[in-house]
N, C-alpha and C positions, 0 to 999 in steps of 0.2 A: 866965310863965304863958301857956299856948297861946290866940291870941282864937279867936272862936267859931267862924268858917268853918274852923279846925283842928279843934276839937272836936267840928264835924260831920260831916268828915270820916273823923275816928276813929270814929267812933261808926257812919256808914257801913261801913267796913272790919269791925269789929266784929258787924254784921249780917250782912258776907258771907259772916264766917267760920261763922255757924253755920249758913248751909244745909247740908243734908244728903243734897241730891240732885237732879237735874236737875227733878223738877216744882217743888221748891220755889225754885229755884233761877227757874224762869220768872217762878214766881208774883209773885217778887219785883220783877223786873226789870219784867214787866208792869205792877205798880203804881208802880213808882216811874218809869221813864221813858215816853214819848212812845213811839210807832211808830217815828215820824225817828229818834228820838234813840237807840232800841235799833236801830232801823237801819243807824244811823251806826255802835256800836257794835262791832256785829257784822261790818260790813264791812271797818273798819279792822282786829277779828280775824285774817280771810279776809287780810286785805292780806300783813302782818305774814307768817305762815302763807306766803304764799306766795317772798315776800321770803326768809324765810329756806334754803327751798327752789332757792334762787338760781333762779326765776323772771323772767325779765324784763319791764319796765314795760309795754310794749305789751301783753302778755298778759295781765296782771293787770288792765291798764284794760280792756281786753274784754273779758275773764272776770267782772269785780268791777262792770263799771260805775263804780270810783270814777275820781276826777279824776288826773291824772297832780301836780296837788298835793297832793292828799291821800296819793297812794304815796311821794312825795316828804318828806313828813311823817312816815309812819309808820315809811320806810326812813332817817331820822332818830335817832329812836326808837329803832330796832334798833341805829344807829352808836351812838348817843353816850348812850343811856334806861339804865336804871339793871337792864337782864336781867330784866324781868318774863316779857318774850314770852317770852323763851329756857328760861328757867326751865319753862315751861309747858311748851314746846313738847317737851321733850326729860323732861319726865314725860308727856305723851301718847304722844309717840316711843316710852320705857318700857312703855306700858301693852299697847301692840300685840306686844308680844313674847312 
């Protein structure tokens, strides 16, 4: 049996999936996270994004503001994360065509 931080989890995911559009999509994120924390977010987004653009760190910390830890983190993520970014990235990639 999955304990609770699983099931809220799911249950999180489950909410994301039914936005339906980028205001709802704010709306949500606006009630549920902090400024920082959709900050954070968002930037790690940006990171990722640029990362896989094979972007180098220096640039990205100057462009991003984030820490050369945090790219270090997220360019982690990209090595060895489970292809969420990728995924994404290469249906955005898709959409522009």
């Amino acid at each position: 049996m999955p304990n609770n931080n699983e099931n809220n989890i799911h249950f999180l995911y489950e909410l994301i999936l039914l936005l339906k559009n980028e205001q709802e999509c704010a709306a949500l994120f606006d009630d549920l996270c902090t400024p920082n924390e959709l900050s954070t977010l968002a930037q790690r987004a940006v990171v990722a994004r640029m990362l896989s653009q094979k972007r180098v760190y220096s640039e990205i910390v100057a462009e991003t503001g984030a820490s050369t830890a945090t790219v270090s983190r997220v360019n982690r993520s990209l090595t060895y994360g489970k292809n969420g970014y990728d995924t994404l990235f290469a249906r955005l990639d898709g959409k522009d065509q």
